[in-house]
C-alpha positions as CSV (number, residue, x, y, z in Angstrom):
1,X,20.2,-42.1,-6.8
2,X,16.5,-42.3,-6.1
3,X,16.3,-45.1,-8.8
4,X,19.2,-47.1,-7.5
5,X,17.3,-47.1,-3.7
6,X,14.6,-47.9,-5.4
7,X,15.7,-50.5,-7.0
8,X,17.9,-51.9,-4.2
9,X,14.0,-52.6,-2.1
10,X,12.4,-53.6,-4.7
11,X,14.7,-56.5,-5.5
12,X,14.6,-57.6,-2.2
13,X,10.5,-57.8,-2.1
14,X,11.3,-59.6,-5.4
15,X,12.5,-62.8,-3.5
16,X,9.5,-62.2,-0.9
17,X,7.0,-61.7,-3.6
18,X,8.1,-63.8,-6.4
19,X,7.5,-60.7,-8.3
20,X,10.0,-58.9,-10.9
21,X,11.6,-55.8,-9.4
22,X,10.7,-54.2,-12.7
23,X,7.1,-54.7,-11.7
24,X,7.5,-53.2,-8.3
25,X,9.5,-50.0,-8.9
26,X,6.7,-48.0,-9.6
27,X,4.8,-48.5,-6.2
28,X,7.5,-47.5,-4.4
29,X,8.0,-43.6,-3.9
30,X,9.6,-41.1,-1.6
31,X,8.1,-40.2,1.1
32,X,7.0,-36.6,1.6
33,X,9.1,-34.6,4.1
34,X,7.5,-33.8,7.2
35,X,8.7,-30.6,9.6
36,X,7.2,-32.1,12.8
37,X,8.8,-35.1,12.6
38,X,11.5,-37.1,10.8
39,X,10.3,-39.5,8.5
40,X,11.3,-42.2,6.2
41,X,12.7,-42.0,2.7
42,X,11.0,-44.1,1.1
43,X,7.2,-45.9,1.3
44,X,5.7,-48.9,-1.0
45,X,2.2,-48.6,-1.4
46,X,0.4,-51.9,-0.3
47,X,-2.8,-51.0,-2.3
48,X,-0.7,-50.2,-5.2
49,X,1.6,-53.0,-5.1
50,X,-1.6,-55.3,-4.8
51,X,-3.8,-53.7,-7.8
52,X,-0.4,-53.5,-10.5
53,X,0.5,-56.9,-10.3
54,X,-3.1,-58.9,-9.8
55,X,-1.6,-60.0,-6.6
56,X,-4.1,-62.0,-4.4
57,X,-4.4,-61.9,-0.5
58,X,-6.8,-62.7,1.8
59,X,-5.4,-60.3,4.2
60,X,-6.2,-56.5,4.5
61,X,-3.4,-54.1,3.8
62,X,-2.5,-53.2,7.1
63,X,-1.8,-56.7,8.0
64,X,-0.2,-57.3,4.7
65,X,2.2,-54.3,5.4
66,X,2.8,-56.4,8.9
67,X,3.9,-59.4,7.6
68,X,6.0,-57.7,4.8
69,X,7.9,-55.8,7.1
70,X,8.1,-58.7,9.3
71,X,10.4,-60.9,6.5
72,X,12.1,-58.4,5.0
73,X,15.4,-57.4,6.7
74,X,17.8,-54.3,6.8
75,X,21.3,-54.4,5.1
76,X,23.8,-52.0,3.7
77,X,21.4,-49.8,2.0
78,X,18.3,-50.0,4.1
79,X,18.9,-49.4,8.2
80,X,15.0,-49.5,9.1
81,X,11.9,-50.7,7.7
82,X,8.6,-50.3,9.6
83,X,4.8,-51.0,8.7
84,X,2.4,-47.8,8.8
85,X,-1.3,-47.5,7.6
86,X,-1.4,-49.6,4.3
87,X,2.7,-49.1,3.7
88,X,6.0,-50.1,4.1
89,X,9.1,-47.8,5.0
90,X,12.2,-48.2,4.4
91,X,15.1,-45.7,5.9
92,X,18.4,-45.4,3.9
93,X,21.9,-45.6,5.4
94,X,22.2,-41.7,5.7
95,X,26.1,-41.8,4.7
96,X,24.9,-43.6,1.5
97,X,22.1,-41.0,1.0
98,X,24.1,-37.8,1.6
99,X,26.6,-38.9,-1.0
100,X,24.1,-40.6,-3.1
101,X,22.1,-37.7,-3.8
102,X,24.9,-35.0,-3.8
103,X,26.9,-37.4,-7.0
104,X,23.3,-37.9,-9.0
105,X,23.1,-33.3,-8.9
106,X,26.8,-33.3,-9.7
107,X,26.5,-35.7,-12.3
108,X,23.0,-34.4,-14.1
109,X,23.1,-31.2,-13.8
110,X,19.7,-28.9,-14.9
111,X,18.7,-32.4,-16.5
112,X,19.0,-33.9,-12.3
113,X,15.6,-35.4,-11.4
114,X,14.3,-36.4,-15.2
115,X,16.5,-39.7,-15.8
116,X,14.1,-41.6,-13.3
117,X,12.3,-44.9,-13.7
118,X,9.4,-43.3,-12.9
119,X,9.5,-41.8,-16.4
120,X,10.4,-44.6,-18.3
121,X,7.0,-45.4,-19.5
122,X,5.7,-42.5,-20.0
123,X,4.7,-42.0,-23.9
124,X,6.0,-38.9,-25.4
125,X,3.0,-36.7,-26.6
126,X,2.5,-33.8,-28.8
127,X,0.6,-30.8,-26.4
128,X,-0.7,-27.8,-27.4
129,X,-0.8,-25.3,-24.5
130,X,-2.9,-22.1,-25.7
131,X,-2.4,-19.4,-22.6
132,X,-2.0,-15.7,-22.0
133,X,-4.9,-14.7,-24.6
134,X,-4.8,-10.8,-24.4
135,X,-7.3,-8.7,-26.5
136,X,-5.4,-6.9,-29.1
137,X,-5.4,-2.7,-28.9
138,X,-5.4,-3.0,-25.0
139,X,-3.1,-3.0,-22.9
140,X,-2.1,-6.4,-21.3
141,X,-4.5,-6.4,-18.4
142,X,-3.1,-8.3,-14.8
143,X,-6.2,-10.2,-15.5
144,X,-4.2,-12.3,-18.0
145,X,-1.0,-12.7,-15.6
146,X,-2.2,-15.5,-13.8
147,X,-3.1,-17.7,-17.3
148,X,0.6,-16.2,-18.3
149,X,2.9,-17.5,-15.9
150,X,0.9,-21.3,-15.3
151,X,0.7,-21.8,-18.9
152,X,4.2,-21.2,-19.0
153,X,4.9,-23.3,-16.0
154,X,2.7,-26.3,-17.8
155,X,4.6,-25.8,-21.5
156,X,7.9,-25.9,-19.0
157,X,7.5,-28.9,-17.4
158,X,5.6,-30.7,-20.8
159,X,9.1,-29.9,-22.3
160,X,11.6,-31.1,-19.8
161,X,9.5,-34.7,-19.8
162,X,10.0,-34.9,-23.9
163,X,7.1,-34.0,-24.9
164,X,6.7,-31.9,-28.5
165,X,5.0,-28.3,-26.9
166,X,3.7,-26.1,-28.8
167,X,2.9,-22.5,-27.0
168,X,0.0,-20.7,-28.5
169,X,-1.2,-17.1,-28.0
170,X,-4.9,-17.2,-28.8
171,X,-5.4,-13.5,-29.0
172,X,-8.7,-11.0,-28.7
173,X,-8.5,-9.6,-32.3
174,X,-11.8,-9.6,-33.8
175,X,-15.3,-8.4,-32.9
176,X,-17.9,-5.2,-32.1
177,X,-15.0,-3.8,-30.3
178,X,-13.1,-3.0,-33.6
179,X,-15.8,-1.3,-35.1
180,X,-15.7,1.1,-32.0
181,X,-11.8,1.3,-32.0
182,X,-11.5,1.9,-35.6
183,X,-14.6,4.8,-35.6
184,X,-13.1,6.0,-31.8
185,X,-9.2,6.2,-33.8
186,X,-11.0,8.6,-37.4
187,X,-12.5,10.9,-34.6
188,X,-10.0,10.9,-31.7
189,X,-7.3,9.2,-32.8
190,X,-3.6,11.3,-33.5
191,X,-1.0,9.4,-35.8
192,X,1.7,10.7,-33.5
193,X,0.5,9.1,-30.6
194,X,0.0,6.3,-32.1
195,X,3.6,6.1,-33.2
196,X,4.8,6.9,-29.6
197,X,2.7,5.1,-27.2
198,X,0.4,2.6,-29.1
199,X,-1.5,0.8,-26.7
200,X,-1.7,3.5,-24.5
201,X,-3.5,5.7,-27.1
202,X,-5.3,3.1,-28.7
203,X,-6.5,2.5,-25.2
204,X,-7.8,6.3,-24.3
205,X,-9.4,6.4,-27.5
206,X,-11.5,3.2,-26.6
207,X,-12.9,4.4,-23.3
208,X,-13.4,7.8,-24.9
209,X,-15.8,6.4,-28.0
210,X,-17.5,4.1,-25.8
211,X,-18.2,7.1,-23.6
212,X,-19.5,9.0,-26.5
213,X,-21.3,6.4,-27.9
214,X,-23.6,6.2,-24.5
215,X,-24.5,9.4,-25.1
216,X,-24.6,9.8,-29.3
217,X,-26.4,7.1,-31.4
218,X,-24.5,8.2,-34.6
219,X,-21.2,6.7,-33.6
220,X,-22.9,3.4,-32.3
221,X,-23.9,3.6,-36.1
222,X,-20.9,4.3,-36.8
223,X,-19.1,2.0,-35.1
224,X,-21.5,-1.2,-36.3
225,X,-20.8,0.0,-40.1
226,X,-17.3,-0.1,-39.5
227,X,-17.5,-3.9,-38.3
228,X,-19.0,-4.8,-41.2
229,X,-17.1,-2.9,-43.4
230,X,-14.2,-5.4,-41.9
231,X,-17.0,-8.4,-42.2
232,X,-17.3,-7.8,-45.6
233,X,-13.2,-7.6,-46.4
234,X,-12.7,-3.4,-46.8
235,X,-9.4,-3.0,-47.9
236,X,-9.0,0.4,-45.7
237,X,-10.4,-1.3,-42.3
238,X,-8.8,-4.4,-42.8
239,X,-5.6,-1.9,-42.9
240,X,-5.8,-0.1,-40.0
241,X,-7.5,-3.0,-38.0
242,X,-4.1,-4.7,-39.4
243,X,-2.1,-2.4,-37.5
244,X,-3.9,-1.8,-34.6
245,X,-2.9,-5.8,-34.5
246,X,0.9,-6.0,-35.3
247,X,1.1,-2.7,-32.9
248,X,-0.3,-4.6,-30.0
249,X,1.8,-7.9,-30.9
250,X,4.7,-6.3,-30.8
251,X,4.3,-4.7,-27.6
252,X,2.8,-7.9,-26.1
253,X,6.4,-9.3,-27.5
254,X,8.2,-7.2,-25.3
255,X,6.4,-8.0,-22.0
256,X,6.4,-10.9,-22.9
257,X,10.3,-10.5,-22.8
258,X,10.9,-9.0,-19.8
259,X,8.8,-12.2,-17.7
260,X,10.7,-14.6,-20.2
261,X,8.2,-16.1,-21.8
262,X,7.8,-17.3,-26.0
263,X,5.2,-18.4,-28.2
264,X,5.3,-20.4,-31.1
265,X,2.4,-18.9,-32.8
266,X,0.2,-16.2,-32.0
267,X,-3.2,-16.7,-33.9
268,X,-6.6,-15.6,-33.0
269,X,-10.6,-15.3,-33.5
270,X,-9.6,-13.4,-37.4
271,X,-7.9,-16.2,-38.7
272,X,-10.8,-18.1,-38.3
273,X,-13.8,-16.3,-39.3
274,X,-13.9,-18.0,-43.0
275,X,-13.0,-21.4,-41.5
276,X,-15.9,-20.9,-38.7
277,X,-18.5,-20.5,-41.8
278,X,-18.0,-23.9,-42.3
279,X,-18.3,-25.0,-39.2
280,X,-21.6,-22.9,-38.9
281,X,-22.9,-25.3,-42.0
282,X,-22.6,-28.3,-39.7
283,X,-23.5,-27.2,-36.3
284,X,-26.8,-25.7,-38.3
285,X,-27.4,-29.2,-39.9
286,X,-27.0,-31.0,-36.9
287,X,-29.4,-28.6,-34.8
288,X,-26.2,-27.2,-32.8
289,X,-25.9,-23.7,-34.1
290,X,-23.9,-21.4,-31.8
291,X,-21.3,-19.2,-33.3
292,X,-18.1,-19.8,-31.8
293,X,-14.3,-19.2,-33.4
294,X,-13.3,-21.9,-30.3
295,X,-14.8,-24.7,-32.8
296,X,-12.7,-23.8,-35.4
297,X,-9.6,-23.5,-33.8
298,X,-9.9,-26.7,-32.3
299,X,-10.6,-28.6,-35.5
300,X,-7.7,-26.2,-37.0
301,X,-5.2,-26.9,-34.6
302,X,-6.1,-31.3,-34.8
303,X,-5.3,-31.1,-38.3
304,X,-2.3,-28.8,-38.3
305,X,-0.4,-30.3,-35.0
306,X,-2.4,-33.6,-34.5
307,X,-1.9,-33.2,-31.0
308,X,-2.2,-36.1,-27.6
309,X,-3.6,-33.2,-25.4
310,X,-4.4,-29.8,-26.2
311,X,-4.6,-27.8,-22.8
312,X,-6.8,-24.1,-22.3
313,X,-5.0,-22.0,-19.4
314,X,-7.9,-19.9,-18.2
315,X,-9.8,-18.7,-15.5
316,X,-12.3,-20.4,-13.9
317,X,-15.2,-18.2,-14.6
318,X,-14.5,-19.8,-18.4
319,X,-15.7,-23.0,-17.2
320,X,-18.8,-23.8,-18.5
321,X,-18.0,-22.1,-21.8
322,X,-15.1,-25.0,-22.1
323,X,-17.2,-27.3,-21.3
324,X,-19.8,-26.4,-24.4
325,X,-17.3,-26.3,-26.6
326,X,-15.8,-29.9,-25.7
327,X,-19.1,-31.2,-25.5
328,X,-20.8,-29.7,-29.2
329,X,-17.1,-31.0,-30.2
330,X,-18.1,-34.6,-29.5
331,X,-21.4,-34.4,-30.4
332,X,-20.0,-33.0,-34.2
333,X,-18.6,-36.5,-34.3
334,X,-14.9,-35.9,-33.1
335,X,-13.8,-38.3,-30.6
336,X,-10.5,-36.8,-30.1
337,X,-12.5,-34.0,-28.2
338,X,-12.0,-36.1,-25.1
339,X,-7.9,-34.5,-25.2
340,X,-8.6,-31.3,-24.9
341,X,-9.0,-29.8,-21.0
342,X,-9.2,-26.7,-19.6
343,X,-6.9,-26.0,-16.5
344,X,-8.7,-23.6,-14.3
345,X,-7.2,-20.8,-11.9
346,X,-8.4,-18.2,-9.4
347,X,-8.3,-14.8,-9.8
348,X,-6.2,-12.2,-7.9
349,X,-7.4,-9.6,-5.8
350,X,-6.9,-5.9,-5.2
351,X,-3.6,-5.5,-7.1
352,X,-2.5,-2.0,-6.8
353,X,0.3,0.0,-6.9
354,X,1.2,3.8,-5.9
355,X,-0.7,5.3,-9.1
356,X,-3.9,3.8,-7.5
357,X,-6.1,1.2,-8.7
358,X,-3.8,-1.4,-11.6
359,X,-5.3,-2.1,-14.8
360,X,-1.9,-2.7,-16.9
361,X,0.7,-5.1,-16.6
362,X,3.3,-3.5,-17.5
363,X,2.6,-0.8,-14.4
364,X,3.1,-4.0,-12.4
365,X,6.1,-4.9,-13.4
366,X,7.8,-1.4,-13.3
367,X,6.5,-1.1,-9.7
368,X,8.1,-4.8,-9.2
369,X,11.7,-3.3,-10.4
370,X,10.7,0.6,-8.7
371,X,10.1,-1.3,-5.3
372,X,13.2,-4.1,-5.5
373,X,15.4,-1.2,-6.4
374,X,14.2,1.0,-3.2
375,X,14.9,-2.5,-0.8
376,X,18.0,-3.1,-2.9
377,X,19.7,0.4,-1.8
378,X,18.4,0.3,1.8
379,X,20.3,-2.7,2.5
380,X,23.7,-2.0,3.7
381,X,24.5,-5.5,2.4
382,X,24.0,-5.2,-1.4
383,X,27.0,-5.4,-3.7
384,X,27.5,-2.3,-6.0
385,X,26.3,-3.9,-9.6
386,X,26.8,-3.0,-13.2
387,X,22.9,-3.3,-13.9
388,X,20.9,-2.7,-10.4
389,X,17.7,-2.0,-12.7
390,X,18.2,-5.7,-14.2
391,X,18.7,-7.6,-11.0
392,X,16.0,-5.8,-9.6
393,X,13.6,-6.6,-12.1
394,X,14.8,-10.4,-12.3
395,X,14.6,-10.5,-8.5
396,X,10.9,-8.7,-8.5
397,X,9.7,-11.0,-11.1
398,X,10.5,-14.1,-8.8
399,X,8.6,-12.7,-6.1
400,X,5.7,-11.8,-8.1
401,X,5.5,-15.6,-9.2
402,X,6.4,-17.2,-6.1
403,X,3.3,-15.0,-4.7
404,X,1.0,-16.5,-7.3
405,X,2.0,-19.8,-6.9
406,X,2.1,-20.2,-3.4
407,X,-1.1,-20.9,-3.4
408,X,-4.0,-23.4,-4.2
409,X,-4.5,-23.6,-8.1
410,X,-8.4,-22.5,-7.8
411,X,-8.5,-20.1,-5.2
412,X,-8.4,-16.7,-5.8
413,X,-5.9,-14.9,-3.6
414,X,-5.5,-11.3,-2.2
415,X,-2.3,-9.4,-3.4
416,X,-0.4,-8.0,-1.3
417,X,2.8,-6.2,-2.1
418,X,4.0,-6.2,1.9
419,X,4.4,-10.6,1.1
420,X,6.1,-10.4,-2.1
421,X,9.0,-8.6,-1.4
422,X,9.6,-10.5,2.0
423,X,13.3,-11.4,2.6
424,X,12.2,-14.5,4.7
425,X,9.7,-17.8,4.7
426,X,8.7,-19.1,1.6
427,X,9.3,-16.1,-0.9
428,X,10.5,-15.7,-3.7
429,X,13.2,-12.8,-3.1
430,X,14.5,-15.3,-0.2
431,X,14.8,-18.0,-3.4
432,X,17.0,-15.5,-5.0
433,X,19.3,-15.1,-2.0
434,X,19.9,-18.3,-1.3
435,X,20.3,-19.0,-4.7
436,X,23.3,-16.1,-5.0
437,X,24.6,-17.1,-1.4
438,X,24.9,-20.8,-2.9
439,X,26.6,-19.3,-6.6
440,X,28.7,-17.6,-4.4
441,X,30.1,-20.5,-2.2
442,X,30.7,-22.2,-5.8
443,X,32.3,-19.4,-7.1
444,X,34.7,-19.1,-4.0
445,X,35.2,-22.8,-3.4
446,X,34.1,-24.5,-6.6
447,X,32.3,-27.9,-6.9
448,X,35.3,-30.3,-6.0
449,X,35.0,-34.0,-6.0
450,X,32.3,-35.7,-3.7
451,X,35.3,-38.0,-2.5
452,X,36.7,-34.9,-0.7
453,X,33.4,-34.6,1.0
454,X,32.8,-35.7,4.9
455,X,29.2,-36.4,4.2
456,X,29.3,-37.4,8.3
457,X,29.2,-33.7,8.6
458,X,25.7,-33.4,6.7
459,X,23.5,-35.6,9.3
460,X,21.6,-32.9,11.5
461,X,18.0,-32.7,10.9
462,X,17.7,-29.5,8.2
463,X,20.3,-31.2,5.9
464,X,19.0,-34.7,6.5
465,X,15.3,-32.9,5.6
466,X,16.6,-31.2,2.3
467,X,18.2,-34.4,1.0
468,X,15.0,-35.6,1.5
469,X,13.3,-33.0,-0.8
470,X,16.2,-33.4,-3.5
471,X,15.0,-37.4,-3.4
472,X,11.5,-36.3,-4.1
473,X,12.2,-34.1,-6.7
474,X,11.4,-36.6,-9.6
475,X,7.8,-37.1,-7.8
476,X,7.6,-33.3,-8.0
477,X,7.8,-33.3,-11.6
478,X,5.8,-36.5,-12.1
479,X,2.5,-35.5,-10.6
480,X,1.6,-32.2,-12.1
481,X,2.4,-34.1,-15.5
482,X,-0.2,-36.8,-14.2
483,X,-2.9,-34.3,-13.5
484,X,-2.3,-31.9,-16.2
């Protein structure tokens, strides 16, 4: 498809260039669809083509594009080539196209887009992708959605291009706050509470000790001889700090769940506090003392998984504190500091739902079902279902991440329920009908055999344009994998 145009203009600048085709495939891409104006398919990169194969002119791209354009000549494949700013564009025979592209989606399948050429030299790595992070004995805060869903999307899109991912949940599960949520859980805590609602009650008793601890220096004390009483390895606060922690994993498990989502390992800042005392030895002998479990982990994880990239999926307020740790990395002598990178995000504003202001995540996602539910049985349209509260849920989880990608990367954006759960534009409950409109077409009138197809009847403009995308599609994949 894509690869076989490809290759089809780059043989032909071959005898113009006295260049392999091989050499040339790569600096030839599709060309991003435009909705003001019809474009060409594909575009060869004069700069590009010049710099990957040492090729010499005396002439300046624009003219070089010129002349190019000028020898080369149209055939069966290509029906018009034309010089722009620094490129050359090629227009395929739309008939060829149209069936083109429809036979490579028949023929691949979910795999459709990743047999390109443009992967072909791409090493296959092993990445570590640490995302989510929530702080055990609280509830998952929408704080740590954003981190959640992109790292996901990055481990997603690492997988499908071959690489060996592995998904880490680097979770909250040490510190002062223990020795308040384990004093907070002798004086206000209720066993059958706990048993029933975990995270929930953990949670009250939290904000209720710190409240008292304002007020009453005794639990402070209290509180700070309970964290070392953990420190120091106390069978009884190591037990119920224990279960504070497999209580909060296993509810973490089941959100987790319901947005689809798996790790392969949840660790966290515990595992490390006898392997950071080592690490404490050397920063202090090197001048570099600064307590951090970060250090560890990173040195834990090179050994363990040897990784090509490791990847941090947090917020952008954690910055700097990524950068220290790369850089005391490299100055502790560990070169392959320079694979490890923090991707950045924005954070989201004024989430809220009708209990008032959201702190929870899993409030989020009820009120995603509640509300997909309530548009669901207003619409006079909507099949009777054996599970309305499932499609609902799987429909309200695509608009919620539509919403938060729709967006630039960095920027932080203001929620708005009113957006997501828009049946038109760029949504994500619009994704979902089209997608069940198109299951449904199949369904009725099955996939047939592209020879049965009158691909003369596929020419106007929109289907032209979304052929156009389905060409691009391996591009879409390539450059996040380039960046990330």
């Amino acid at each position: 498809m894509a690869c076989a145009f490809r290759r089809s203009i780059a043989c032909q600048l071959s005898r113009i260039l006295a260049l392999p085709p091989e050499s040339l495939i790569k600096s030839i891409s599709a060309v991003p669809v435009s909705k003001k104006e019809e474009v060409a398919d594909f575009q060869l990169s004069v700069d590009s083509l010049l710099e990957d194969n040492n090729y010499q002119s005396k002439l300046d791209t624009q003219d070089h594009a010129r002349r190019l354009a000028e020898k080369l000549k149209c055939d069966t494949v290509v029906t018009a080539i034309s010089a722009g700013p620094g490129t050359l564009n090629f227009k395929i025979n739309r008939e060829l196209l149209t069936k083109a592209v429809l036979q490579q989606v028949i023929e691949d399948g979910s795999k459709y887009g990743l047999k390109s050429e443009l992967f072909s030299g791409l090493p296959q790595k092993r990445i570590v992708v640490e995302f989510s992070s929530p702080n055990v004995a609280k509830k998952f805060h929408v704080g740590h959605l954003r981190s959640t869903i992109i790292g996901n999307f990055i481990a997603n899109l690492k997988e499908a291009l071959g690489h060996q991912v592995t998904r880490i949940n680097y979770i909250g599960d040490w510190g002062m706050q223990f020795g308040l949520l384990g004093t907070g859980f002798q004086l206000f805590g209720y066993e059958e509470k706990l048993q029933s609602n975990p995270l929930q009650h953990l949670f009250d008793v939290y904000v209720q000790v710190n409240k008292e601890a304002t007020d009453d220096k005794n639990i402070a004390k209290l509180a700070h001889e309970f964290f070392h009483r953990l420190e120091l390895g106390d069978m009884q606060a190591l037990s119920l700090w224990q279960r504070f922690r497999d209580l909060s994993i296993e509810e973490y498990i089941q959100i987790y769940k319901r947005l689809g989502i798996y790790f392969d390992e949840y660790s966290g800042e515990s595992f490390y506090r006898e392997k950071s005392r080592d690490i404490l030895k050397l920063l202090d002998s090197k001048g570099l003392l600064q307590k951090t479990m970060d250090l560890a982990a990173a040195i834990d994880r090179m050994d363990k998984y040897n990784f090509d990239t490791m990847i941090y999926v947090a917020d952008k307020g954690q910055k700097r504190h990524f950068q220290q740790v790369f850089q005391i990395l490299k100055i502790m002598g560990y070169e392959w500091a320079e694979r490890c990178q923090h991707v950045p995000f924005g954070i989201v504003k004024g989430m809220k739902t009708r209990r008032g202001d959201v702190t929870f995540l899993e409030d989020v996602l009820n009120e995603v079902q509640a509300r997909m539910l309530q548009n669901m049985a207003s619409i006079k349209t909507t099949k009777k279902m054996e599970n309305p509260q499932e499609t609902a849920e799987r429909v309200g989880l695509a608009a919620l991440i539509i919403q938060d990608f729709r967006g630039l990367l960095l920027s932080d954006y203001q929620f708005s329920w009113d957006r997501v759960f828009q049946s038109r534009g760029d949504t994500g409950v619009f994704l979902q009908y089209t997608h069940a409109r198109l299951c449904s077409l199949e369904e009725t009138f099955g996939c047939g055999y592209l020879n049965d197809v009158n691909v003369a009847c596929l020419q106007e403009p929109q289907s032209v344009s979304i052929l156009q995308h389905l060409l691009r599609y391996e591009v879409f994949l390539l450059l996040p994998s380039l960046i990330l």
